[in-house]
C-alpha positions as CSV (number, residue, x, y, z in Angstrom):
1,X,42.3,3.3,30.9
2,X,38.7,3.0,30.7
3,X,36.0,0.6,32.6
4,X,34.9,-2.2,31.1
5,X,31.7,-0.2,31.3
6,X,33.1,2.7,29.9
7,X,34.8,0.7,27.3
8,X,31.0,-0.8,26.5
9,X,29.1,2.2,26.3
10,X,31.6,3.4,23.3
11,X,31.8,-0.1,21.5
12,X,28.3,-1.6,21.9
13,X,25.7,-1.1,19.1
14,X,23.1,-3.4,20.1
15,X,19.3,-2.1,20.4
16,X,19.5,0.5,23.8
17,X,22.9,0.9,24.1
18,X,24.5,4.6,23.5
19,X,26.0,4.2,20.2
20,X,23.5,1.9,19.0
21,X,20.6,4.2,19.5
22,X,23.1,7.1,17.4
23,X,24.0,4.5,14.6
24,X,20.4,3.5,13.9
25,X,19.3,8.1,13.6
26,X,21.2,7.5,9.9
27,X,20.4,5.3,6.8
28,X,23.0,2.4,7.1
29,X,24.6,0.4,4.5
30,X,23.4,-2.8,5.2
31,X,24.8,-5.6,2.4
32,X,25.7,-5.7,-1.3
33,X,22.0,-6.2,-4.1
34,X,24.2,-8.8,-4.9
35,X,23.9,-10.9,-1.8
36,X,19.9,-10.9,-2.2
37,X,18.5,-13.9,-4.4
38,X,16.4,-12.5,-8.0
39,X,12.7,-11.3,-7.3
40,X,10.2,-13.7,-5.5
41,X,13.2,-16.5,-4.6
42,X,14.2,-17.3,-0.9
43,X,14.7,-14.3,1.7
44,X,18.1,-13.9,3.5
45,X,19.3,-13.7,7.2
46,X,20.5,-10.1,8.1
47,X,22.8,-9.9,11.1
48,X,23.6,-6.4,11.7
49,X,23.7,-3.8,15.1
50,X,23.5,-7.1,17.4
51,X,19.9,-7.5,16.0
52,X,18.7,-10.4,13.2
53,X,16.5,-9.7,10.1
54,X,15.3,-10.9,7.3
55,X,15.4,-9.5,3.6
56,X,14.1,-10.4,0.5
57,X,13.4,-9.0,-2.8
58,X,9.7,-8.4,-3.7
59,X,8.4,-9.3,-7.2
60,X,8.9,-5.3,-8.0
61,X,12.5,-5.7,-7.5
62,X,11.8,-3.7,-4.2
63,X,14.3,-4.6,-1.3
64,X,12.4,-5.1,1.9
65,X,13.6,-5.6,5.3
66,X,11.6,-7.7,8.4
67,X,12.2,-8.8,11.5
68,X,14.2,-12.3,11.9
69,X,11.2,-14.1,13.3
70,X,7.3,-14.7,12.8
71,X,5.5,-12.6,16.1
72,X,3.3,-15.5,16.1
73,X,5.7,-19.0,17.2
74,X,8.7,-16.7,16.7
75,X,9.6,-19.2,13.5
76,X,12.5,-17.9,11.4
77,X,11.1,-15.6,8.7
78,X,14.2,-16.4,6.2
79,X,12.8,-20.0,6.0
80,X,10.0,-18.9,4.8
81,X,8.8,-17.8,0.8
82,X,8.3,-14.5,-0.8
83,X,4.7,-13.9,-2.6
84,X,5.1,-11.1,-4.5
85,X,6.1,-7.9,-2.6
86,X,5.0,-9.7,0.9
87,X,6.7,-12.9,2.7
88,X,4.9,-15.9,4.3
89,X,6.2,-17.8,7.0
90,X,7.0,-20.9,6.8
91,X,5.1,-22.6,10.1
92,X,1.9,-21.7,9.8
93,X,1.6,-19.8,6.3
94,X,0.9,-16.1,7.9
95,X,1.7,-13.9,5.2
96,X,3.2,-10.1,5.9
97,X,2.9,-7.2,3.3
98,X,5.8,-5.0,2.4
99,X,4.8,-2.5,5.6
100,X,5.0,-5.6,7.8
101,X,0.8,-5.9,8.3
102,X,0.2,-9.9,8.0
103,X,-2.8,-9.9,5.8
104,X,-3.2,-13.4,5.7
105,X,-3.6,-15.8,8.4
106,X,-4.9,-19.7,7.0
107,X,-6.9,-21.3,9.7
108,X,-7.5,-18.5,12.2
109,X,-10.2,-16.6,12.3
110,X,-11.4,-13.7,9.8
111,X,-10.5,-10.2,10.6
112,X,-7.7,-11.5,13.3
113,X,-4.6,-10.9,11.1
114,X,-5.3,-7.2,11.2
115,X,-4.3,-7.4,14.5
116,X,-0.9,-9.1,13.7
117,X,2.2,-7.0,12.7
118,X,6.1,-7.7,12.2
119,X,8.5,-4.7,12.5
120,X,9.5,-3.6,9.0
121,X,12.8,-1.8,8.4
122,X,12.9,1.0,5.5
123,X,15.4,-0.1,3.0
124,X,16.5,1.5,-0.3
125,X,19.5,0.6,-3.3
126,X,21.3,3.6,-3.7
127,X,25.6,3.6,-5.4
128,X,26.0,-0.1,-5.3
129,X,24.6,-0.8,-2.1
130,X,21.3,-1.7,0.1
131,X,20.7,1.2,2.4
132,X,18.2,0.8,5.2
133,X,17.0,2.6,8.2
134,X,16.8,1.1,11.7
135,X,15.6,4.0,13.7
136,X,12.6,4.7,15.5
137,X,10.2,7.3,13.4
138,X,10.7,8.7,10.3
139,X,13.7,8.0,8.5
140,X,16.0,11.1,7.6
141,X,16.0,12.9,4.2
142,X,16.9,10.8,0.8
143,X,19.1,10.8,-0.4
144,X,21.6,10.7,2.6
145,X,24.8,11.6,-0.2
146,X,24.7,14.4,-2.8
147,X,23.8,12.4,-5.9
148,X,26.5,12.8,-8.9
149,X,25.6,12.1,-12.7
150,X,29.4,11.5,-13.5
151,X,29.7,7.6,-14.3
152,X,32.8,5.9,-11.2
153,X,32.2,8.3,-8.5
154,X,30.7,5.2,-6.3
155,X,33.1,2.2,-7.1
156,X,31.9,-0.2,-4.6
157,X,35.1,-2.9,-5.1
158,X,36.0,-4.3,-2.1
159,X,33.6,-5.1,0.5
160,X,34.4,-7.3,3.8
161,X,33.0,-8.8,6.8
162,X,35.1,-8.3,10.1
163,X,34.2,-10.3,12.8
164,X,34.5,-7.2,14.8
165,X,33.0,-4.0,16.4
166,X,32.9,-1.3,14.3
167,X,35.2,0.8,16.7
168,X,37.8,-2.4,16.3
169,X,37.9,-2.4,12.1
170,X,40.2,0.9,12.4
């Protein structure tokens, strides 16, 4: 029988844990294109790993990932609105590119929001489903499965949410 600490080091996946650290080395499916609203409408919460994000869908149809909140009074980044490929947060208008460099900051002073970043998560569509990469560095090669021309290879069909670890869903 393991320890509970043991038992924690193999089920944990937060940010600094064991397994978390090996999960986030690999492009992850992350959700369904399905789940994310049409270009330039409202992002959406991302709960995955034990960490929150945000995702939205640029004006290029690009899927881009952010962290959950605003580094500036740490309000929630989903409540916020998409401006073509950036997001602006909804307290106090700061606006973030698709890299996660705000670029716009209303009432502060000039040059200041080069200063200002939010962690941005790469993120891709790839066989029916929104890939990203939650790794430190540079993500791993692209694709991360051999690519196949025949048509119902990929049938993505049945997808569910556990409330569960990962090492529990077996």
């Amino acid at each position: 029988m393991l320890s509970r600490e043991d038992n924690n080091l193999l089920t944990q996946v937060g940010p600094g844990t064991p397994i978390g650290e090996l999960f986030r080395r690999f492009w992850l499916p992350a959700l369904l294109p399905s789940e994310l609203p049409e270009p330039d409408c409202a992002p959406v919460r991302l709960r995955i790993m034990s960490e929150d994000f945000t995702i939205y869908r640029g004006e290029d149809g690009q899927v881009r990932i952010v962290d959950a909140r605003c580094p500036h009074r740490f309000a929630l980044m989903h409540l916020g609105w998409v401006e073509g490929s950036a997001i602006r947060c909804v307290y106090h208008g700061w606006k973030f590119d698709h890299g996660g460099q705000c670029v716009e900051q209303p009432a502060e002073e000039a040059g200041f929001a080069r200063k200002v970043k939010i962690r941005s998560i790469p993120a891709r569509e790839y066989v029916g489903l929104v890939y990203a990469y939650f790794g430190e560095g540079e993500p791993p090669a692209w694709p991360p499965y051999p690519v196949r021309e025949t048509p119902g290879i990929f049938d993505i069909w049945n997808v569910e949410r556990l409330p569960c670890n990962y090492l529990q869903s077996y």
